[in-house]
mmCIF file as gemmi writes it, N, C-alpha and C atoms, coordinates in Angstrom:
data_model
loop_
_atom_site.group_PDB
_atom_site.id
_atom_site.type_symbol
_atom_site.label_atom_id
_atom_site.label_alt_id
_atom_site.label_comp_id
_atom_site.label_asym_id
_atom_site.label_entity_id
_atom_site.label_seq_id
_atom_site.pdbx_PDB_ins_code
_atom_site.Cartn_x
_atom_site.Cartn_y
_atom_site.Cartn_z
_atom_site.occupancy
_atom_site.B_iso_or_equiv
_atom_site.pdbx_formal_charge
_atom_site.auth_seq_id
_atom_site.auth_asym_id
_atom_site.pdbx_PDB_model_num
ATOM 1 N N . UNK Axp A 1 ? 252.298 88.026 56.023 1 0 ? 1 A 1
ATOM 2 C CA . UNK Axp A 1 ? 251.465 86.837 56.068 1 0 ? 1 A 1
ATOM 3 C C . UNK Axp A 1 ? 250.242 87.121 56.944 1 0 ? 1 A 1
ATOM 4 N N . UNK Axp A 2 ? 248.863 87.018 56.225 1 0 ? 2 A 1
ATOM 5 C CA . UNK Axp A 2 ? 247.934 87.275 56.751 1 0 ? 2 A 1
ATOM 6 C C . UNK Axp A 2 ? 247.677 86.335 58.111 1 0 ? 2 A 1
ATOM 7 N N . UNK Axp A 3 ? 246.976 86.33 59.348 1 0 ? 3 A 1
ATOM 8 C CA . UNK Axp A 3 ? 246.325 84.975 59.579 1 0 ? 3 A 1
ATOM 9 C C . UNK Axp A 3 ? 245.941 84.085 59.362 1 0 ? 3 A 1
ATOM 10 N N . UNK Axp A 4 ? 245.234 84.227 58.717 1 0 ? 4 A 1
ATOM 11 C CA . UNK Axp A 4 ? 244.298 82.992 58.089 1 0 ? 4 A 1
ATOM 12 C C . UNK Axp A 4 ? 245.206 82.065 56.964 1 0 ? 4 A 1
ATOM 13 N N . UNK Axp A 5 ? 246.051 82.601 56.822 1 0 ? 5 A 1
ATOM 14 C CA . UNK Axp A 5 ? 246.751 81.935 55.558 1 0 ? 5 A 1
ATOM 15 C C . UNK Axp A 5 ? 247.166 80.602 56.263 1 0 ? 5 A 1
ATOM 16 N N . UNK Axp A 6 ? 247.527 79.967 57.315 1 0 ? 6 A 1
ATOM 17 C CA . UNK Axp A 6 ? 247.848 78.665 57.374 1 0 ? 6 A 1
ATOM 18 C C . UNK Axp A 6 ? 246.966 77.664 57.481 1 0 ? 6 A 1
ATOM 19 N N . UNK Axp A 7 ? 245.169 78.385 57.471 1 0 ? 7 A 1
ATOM 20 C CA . UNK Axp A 7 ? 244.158 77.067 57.127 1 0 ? 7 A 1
ATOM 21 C C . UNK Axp A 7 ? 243.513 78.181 56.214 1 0 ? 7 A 1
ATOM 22 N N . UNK Axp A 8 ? 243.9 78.72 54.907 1 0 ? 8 A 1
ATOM 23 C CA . UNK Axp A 8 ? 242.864 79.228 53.615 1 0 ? 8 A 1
ATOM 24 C C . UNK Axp A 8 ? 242.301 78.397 53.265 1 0 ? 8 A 1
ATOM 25 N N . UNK Axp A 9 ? 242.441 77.431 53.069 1 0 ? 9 A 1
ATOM 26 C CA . UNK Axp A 9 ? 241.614 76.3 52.313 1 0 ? 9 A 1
ATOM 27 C C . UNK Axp A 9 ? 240.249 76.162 53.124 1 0 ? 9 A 1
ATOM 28 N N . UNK Axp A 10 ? 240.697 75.884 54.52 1 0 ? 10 A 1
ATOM 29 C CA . UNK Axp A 10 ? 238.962 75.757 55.626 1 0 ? 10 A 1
ATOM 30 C C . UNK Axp A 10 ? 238.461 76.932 55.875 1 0 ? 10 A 1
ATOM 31 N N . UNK Axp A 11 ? 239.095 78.122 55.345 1 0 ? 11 A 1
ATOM 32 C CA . UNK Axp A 11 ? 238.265 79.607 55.44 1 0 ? 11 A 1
ATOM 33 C C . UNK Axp A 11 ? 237.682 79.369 54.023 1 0 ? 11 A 1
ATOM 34 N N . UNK Axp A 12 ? 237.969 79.467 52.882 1 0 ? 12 A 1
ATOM 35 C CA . UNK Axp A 12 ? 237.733 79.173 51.586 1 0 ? 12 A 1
ATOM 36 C C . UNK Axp A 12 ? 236.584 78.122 51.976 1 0 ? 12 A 1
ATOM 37 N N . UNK Axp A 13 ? 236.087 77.084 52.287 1 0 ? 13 A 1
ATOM 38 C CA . UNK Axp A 13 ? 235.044 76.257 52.702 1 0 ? 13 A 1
ATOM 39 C C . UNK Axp A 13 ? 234.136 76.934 53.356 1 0 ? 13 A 1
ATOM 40 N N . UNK Axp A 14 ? 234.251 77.665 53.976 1 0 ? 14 A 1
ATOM 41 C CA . UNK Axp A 14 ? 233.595 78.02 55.021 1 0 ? 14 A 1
ATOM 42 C C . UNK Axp A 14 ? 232.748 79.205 54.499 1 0 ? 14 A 1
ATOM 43 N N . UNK Axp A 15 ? 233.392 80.092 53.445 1 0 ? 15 A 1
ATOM 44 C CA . UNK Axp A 15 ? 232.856 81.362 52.599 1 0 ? 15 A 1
ATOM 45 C C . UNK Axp A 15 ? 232.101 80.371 51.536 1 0 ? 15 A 1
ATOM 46 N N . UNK Axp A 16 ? 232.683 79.106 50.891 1 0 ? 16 A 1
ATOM 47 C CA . UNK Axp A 16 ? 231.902 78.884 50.048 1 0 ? 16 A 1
ATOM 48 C C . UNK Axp A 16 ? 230.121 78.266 50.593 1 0 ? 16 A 1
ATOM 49 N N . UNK Axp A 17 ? 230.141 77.439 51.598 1 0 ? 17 A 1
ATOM 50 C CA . UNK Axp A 17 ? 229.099 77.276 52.749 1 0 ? 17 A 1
ATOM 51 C C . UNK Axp A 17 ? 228.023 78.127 52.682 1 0 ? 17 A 1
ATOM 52 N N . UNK Axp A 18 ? 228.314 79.527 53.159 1 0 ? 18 A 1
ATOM 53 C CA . UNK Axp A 18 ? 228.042 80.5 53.436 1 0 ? 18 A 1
ATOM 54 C C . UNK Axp A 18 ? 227.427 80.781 51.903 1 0 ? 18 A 1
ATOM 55 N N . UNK Axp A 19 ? 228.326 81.42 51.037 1 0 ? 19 A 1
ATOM 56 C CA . UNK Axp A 19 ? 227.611 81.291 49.493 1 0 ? 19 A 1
ATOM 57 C C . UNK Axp A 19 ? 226.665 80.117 49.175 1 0 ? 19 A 1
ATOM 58 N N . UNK Axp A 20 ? 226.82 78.955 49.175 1 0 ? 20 A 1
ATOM 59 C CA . UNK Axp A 20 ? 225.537 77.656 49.292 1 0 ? 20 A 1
ATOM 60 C C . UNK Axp A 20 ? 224.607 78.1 49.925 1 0 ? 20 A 1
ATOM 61 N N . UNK Axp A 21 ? 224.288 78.966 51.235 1 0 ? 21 A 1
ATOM 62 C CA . UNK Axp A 21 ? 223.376 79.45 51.707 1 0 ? 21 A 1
ATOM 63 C C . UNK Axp A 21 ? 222.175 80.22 51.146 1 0 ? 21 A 1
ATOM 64 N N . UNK Axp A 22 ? 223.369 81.276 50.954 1 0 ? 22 A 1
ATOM 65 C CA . UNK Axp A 22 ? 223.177 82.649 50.423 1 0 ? 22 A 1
ATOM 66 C C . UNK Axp A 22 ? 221.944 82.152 48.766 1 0 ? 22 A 1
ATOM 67 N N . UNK Axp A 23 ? 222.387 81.593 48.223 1 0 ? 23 A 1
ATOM 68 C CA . UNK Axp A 23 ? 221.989 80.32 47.127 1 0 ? 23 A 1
ATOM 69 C C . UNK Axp A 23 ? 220.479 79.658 47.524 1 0 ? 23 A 1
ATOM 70 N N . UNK Axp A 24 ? 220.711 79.419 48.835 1 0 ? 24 A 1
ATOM 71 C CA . UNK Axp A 24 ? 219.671 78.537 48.966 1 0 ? 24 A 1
ATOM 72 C C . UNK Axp A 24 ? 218.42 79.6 49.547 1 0 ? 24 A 1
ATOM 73 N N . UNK Axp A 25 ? 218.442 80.575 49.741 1 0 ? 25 A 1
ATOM 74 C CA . UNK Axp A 25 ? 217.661 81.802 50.068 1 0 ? 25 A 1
ATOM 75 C C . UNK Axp A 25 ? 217.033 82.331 49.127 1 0 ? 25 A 1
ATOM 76 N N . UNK Axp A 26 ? 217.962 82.595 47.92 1 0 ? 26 A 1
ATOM 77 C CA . UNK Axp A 26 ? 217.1 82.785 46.626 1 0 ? 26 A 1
ATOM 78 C C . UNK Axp A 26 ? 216.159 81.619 45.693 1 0 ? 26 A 1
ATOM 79 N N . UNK Axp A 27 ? 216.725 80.594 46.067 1 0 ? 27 A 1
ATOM 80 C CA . UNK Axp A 27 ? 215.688 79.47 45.654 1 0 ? 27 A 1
ATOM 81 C C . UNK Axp A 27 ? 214.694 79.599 46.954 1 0 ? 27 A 1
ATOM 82 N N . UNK Axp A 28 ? 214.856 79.778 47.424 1 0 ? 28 A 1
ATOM 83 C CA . UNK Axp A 28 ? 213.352 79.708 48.372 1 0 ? 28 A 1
ATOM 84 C C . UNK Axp A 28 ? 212.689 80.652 47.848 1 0 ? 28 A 1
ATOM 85 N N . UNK Axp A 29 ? 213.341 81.642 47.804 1 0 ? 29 A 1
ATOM 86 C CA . UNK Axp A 29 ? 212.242 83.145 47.164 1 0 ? 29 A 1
ATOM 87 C C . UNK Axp A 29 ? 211.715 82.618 46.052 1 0 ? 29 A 1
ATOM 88 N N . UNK Axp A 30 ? 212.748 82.701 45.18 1 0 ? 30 A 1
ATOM 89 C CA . UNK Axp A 30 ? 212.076 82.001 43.996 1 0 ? 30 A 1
ATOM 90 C C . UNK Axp A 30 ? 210.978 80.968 43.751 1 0 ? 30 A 1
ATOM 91 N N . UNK Axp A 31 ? 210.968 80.213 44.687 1 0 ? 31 A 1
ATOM 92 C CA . UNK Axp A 31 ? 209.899 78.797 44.941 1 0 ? 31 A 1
ATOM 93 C C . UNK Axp A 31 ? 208.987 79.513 45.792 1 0 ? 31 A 1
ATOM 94 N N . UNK Axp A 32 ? 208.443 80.434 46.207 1 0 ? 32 A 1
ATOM 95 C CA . UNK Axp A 32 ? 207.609 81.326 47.023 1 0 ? 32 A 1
ATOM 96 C C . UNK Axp A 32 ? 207.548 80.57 47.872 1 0 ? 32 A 1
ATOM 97 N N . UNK Axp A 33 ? 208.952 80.153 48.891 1 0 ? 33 A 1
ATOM 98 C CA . UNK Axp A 33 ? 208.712 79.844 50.434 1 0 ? 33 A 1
ATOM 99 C C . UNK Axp A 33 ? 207.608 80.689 51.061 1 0 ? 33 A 1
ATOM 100 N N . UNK Axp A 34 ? 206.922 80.25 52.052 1 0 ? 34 A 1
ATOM 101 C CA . UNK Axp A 34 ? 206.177 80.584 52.974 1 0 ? 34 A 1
ATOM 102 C C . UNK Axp A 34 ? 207.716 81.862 54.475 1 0 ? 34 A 1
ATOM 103 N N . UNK Axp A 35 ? 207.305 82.883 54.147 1 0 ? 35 A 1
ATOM 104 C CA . UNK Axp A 35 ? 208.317 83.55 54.936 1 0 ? 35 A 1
ATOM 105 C C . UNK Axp A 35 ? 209.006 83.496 55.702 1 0 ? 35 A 1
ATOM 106 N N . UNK Axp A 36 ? 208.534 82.836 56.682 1 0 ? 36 A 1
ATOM 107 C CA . UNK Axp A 36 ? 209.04 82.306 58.432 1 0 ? 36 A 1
ATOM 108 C C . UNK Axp A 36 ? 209.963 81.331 57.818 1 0 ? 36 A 1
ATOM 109 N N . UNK Axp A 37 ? 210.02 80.509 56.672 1 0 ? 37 A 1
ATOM 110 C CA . UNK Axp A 37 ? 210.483 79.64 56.475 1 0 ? 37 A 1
ATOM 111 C C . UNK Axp A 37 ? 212.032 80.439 56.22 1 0 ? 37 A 1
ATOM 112 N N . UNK Axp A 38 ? 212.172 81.174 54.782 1 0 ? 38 A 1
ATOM 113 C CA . UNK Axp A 38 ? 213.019 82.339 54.507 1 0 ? 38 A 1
ATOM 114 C C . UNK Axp A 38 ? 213.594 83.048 55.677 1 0 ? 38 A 1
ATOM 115 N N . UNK Axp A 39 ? 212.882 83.781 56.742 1 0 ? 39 A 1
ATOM 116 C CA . UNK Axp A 39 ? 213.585 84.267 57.433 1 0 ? 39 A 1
ATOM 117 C C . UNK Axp A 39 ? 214.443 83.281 58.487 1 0 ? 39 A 1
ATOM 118 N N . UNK Axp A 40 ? 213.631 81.959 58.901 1 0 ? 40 A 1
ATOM 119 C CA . UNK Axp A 40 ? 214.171 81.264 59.688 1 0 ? 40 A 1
ATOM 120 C C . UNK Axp A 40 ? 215.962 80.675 58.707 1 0 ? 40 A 1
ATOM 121 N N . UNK Axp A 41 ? 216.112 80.751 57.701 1 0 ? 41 A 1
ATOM 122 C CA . UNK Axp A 41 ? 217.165 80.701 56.863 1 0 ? 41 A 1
ATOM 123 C C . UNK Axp A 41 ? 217.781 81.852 57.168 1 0 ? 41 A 1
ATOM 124 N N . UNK Axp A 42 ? 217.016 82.861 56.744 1 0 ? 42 A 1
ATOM 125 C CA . UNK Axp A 42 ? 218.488 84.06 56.984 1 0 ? 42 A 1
ATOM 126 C C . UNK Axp A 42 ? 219.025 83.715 58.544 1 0 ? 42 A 1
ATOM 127 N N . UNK Axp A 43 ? 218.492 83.997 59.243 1 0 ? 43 A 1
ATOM 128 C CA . UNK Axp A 43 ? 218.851 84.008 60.56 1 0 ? 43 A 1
ATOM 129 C C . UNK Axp A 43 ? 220.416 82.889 60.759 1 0 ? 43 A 1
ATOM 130 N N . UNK Axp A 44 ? 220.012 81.744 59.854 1 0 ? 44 A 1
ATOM 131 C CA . UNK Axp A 44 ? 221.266 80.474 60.134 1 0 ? 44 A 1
ATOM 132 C C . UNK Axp A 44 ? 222.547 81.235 59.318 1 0 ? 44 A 1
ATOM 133 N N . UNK Axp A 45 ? 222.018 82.231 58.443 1 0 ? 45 A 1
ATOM 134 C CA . UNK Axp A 45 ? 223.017 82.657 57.133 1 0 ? 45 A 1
ATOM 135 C C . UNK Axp A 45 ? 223.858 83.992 58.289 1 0 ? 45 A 1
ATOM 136 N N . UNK Axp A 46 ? 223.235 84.547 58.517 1 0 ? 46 A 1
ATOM 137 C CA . UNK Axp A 46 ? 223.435 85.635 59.541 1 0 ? 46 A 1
ATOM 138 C C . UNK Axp A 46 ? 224.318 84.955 60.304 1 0 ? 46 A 1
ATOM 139 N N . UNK Axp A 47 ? 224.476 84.321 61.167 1 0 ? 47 A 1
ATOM 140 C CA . UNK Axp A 47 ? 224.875 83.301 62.581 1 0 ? 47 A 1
ATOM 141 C C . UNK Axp A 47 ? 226.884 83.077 61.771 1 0 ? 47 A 1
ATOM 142 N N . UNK Axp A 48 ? 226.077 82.411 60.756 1 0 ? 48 A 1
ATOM 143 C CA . UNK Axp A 48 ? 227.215 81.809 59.907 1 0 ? 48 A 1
ATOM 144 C C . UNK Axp A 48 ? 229.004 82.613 59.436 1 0 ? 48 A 1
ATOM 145 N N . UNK Axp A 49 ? 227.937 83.853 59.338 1 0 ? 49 A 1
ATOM 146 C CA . UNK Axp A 49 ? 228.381 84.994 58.155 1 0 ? 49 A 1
ATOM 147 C C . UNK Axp A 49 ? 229.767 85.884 60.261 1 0 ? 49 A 1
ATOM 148 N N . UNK Axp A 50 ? 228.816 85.839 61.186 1 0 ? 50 A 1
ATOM 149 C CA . UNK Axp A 50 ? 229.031 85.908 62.086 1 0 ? 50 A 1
ATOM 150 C C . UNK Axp A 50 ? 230.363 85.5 62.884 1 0 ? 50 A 1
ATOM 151 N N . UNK Axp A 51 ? 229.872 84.565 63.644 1 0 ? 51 A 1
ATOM 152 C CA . UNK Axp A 51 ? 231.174 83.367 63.355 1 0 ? 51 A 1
ATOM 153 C C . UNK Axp A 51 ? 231.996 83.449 62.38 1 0 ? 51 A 1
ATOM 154 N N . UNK Axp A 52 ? 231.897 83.51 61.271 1 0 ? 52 A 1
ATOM 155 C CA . UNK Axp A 52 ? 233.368 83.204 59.878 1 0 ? 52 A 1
ATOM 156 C C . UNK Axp A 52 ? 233.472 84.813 60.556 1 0 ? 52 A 1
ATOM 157 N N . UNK Axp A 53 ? 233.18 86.107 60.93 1 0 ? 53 A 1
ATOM 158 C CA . UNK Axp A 53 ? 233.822 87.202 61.051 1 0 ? 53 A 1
ATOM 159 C C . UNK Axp A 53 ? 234.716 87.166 62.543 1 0 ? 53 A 1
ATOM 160 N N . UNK Axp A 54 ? 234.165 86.381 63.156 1 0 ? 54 A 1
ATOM 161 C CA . UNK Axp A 54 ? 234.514 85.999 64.622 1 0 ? 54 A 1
ATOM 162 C C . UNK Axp A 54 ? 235.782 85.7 64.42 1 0 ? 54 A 1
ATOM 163 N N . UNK Axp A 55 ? 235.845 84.35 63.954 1 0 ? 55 A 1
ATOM 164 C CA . UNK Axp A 55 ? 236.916 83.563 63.19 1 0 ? 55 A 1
ATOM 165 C C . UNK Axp A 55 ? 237.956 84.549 63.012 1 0 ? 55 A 1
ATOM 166 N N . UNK Axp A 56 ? 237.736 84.885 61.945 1 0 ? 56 A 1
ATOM 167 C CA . UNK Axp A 56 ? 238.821 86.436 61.039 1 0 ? 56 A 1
ATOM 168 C C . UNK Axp A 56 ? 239.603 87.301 62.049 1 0 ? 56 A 1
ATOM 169 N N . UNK Axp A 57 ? 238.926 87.962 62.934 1 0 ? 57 A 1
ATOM 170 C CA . UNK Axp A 57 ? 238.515 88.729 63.999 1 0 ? 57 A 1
ATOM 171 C C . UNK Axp A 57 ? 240.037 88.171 64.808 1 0 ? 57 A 1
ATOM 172 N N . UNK Axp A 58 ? 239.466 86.883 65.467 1 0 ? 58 A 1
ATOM 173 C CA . UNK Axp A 58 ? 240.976 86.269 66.329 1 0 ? 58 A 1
ATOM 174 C C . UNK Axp A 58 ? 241.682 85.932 65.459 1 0 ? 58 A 1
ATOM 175 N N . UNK Axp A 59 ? 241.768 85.318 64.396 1 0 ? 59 A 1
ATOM 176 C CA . UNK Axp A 59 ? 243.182 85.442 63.774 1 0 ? 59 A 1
ATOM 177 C C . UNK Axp A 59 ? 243.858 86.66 63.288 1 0 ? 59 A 1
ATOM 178 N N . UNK Axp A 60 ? 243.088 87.284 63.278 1 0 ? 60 A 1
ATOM 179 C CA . UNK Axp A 60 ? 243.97 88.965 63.242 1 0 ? 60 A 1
ATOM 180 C C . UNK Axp A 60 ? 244.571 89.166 64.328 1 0 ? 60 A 1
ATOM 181 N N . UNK Axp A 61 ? 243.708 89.219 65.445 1 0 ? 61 A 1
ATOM 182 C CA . UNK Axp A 61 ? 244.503 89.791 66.429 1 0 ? 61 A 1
ATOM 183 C C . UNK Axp A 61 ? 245.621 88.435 67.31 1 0 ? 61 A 1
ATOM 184 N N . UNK Axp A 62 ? 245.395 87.363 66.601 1 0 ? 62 A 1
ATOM 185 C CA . UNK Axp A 62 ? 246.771 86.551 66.979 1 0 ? 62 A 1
ATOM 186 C C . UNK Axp A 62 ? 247.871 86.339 66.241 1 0 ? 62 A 1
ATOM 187 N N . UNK Axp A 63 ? 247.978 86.692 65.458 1 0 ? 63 A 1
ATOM 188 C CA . UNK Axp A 63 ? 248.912 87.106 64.392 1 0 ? 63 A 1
ATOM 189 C C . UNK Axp A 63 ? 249.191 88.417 64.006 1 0 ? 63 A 1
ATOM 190 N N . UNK Axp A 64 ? 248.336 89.483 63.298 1 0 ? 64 A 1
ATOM 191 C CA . UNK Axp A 64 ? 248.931 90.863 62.693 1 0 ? 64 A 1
ATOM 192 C C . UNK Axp A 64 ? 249.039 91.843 63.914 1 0 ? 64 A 1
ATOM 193 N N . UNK Axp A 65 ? 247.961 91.508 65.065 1 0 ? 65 A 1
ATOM 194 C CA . UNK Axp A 65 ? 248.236 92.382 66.063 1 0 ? 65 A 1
ATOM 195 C C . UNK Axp A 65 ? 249.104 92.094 66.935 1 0 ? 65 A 1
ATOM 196 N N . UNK Axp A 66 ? 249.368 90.886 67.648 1 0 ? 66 A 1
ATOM 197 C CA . UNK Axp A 66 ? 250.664 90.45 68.094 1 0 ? 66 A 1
ATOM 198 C C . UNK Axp A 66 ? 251.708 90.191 67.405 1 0 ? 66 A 1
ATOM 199 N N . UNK Axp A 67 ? 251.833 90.382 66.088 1 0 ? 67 A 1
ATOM 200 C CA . UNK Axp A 67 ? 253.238 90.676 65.737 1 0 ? 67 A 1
ATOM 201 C C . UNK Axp A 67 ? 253.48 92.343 65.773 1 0 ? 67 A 1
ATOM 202 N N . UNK Axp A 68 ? 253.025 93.316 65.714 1 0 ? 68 A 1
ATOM 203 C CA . UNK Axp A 68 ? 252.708 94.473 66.007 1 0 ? 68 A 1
ATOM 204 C C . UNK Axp A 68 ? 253.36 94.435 67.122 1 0 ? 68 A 1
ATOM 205 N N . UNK Axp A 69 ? 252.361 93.906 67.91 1 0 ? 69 A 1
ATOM 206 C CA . UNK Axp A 69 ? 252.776 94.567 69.921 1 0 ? 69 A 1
ATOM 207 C C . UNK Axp A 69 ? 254.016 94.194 70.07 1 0 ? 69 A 1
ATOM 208 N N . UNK Axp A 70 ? 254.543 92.635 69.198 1 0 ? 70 A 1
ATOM 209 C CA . UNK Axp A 70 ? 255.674 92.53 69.694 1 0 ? 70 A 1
ATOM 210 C C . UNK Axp A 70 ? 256.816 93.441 69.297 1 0 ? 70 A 1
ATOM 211 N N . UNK Axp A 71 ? 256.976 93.906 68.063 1 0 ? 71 A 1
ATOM 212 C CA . UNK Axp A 71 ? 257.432 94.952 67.485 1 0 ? 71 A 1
ATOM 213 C C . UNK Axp A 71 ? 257.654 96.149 68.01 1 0 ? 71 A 1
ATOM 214 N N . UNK Axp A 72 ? 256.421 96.503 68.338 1 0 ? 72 A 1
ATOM 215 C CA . UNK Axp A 72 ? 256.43 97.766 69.569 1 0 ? 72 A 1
ATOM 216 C C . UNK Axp A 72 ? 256.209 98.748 68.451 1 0 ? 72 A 1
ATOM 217 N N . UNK Axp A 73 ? 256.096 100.405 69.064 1 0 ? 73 A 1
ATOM 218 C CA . UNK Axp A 73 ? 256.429 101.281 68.506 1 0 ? 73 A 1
ATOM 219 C C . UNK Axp A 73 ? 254.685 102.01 68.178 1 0 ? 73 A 1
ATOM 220 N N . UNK Axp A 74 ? 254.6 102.851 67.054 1 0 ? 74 A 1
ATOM 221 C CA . UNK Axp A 74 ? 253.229 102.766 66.837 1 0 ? 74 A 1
ATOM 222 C C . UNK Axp A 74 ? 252.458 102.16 65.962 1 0 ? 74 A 1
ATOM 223 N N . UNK Axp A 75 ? 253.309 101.261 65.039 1 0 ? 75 A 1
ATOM 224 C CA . UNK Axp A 75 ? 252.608 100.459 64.341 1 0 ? 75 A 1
ATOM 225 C C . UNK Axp A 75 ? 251.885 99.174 65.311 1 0 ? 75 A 1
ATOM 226 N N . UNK Axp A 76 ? 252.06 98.946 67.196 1 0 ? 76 A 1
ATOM 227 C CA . UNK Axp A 76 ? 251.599 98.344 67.305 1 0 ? 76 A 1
ATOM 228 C C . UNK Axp A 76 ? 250.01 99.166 68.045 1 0 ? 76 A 1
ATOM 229 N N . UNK Axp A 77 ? 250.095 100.411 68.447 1 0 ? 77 A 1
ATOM 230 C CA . UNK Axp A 77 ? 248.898 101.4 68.865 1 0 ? 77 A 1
ATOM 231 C C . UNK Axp A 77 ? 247.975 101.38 67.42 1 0 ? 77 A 1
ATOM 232 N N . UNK Axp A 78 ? 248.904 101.346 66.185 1 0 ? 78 A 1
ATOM 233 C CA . UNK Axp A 78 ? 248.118 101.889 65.086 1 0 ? 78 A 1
ATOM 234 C C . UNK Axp A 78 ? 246.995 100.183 64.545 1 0 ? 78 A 1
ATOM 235 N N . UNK Axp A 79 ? 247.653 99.1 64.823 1 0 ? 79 A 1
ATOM 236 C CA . UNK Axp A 79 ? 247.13 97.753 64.845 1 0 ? 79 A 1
ATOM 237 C C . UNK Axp A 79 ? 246.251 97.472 66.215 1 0 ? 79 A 1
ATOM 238 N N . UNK Axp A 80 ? 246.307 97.747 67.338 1 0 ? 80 A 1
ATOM 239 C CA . UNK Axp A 80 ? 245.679 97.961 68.226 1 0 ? 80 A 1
ATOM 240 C C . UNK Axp A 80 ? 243.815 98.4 68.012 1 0 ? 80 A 1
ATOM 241 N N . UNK Axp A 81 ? 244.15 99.857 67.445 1 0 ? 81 A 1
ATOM 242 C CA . UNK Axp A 81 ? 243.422 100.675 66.956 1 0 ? 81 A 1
ATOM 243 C C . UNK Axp A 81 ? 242.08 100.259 66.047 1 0 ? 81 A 1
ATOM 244 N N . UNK Axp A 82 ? 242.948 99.862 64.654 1 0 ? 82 A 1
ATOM 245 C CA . UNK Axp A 82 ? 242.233 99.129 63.796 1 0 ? 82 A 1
ATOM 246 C C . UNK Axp A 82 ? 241.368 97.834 64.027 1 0 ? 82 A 1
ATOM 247 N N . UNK Axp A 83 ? 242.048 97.038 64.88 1 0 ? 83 A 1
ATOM 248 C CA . UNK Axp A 83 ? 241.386 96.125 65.643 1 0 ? 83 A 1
ATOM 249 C C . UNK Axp A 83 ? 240.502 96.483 66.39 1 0 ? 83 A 1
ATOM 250 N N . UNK Axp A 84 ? 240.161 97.491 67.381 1 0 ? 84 A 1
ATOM 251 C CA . UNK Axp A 84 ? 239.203 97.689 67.593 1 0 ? 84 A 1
ATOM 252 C C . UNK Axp A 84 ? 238.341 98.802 67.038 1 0 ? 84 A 1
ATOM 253 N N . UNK Axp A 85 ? 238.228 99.161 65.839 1 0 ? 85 A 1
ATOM 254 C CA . UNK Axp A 85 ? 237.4 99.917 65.47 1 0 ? 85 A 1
ATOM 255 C C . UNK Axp A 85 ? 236.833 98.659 63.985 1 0 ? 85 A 1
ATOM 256 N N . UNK Axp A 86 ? 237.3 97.79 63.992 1 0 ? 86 A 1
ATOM 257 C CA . UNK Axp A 86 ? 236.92 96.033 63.462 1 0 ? 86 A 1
ATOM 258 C C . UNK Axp A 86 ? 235.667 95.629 64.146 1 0 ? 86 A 1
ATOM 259 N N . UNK Axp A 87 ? 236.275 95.864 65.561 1 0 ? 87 A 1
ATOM 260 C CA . UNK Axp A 87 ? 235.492 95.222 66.792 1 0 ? 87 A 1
ATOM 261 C C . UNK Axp A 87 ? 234.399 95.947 66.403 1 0 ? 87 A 1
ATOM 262 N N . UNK Axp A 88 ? 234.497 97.248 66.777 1 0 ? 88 A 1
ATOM 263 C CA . UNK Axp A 88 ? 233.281 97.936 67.011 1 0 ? 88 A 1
ATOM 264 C C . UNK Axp A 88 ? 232.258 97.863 65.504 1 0 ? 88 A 1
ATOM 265 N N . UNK Axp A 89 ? 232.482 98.453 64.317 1 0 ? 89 A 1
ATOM 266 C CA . UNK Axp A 89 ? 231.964 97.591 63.04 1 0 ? 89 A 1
ATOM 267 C C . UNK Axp A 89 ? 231.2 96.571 63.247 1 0 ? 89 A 1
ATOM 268 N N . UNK Axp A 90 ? 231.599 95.979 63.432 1 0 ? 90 A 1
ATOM 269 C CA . UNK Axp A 90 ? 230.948 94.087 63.717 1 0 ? 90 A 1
ATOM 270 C C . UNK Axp A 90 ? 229.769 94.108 65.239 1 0 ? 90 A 1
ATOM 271 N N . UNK Axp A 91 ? 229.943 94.805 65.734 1 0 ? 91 A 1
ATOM 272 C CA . UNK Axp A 91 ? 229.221 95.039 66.902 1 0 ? 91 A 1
ATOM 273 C C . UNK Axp A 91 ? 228.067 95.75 66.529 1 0 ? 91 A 1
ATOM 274 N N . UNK Axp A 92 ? 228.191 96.734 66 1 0 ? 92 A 1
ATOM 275 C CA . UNK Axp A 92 ? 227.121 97.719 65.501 1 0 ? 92 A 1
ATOM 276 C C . UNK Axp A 92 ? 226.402 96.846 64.282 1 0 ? 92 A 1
ATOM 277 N N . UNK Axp A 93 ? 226.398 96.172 63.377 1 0 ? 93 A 1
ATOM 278 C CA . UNK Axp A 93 ? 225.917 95.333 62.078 1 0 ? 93 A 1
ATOM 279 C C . UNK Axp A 93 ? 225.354 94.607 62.992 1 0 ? 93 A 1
């Protein structure tokens, strides 16, 4: 059982949001927004996209990685691991 699985439905909202965005960026292009306008959009889409990874981020590590640690052994070094090379990914983007 993933994390997120006991609110999918408000992650599922939250990606679709995010897609409405994503949506509303190409209608601006398309309508030849004035740029600042466009970029001042990405920037909220960016933020968004952010956060929902944030989100993801702690429910991993409160669920798949603490069931791991509690487990012990190296599947919890090997979940450890992955989690932070997640971290680092998301840091560097």
């Amino acid at each position: 059982m993933h994390g997120y699985t006991a609110h999918k439905d408000d992650v599922l909202k939250r990606l679709r949001r995010i897609e409405g965005q994503v949506r509303g960026l190409q209608r601006l292009v398309e309508e030849g927004t004035y740029c600042i306008d466009v970029l001042t959009q990405v920037g909220a889409t960016t933020k968004a996209l952010q956060s929902f990874g944030l989100t993801m981020l702690e429910d991993h590590l409160h669920s798949c990685v603490a069931d791991a640690i509690a487990e012990g052994g190296d599947q919890a070094k090997d979940k450890v691991a992955e989690a932070s090379q997640a971290i680092a990914r998301m840091v560097r983007s």
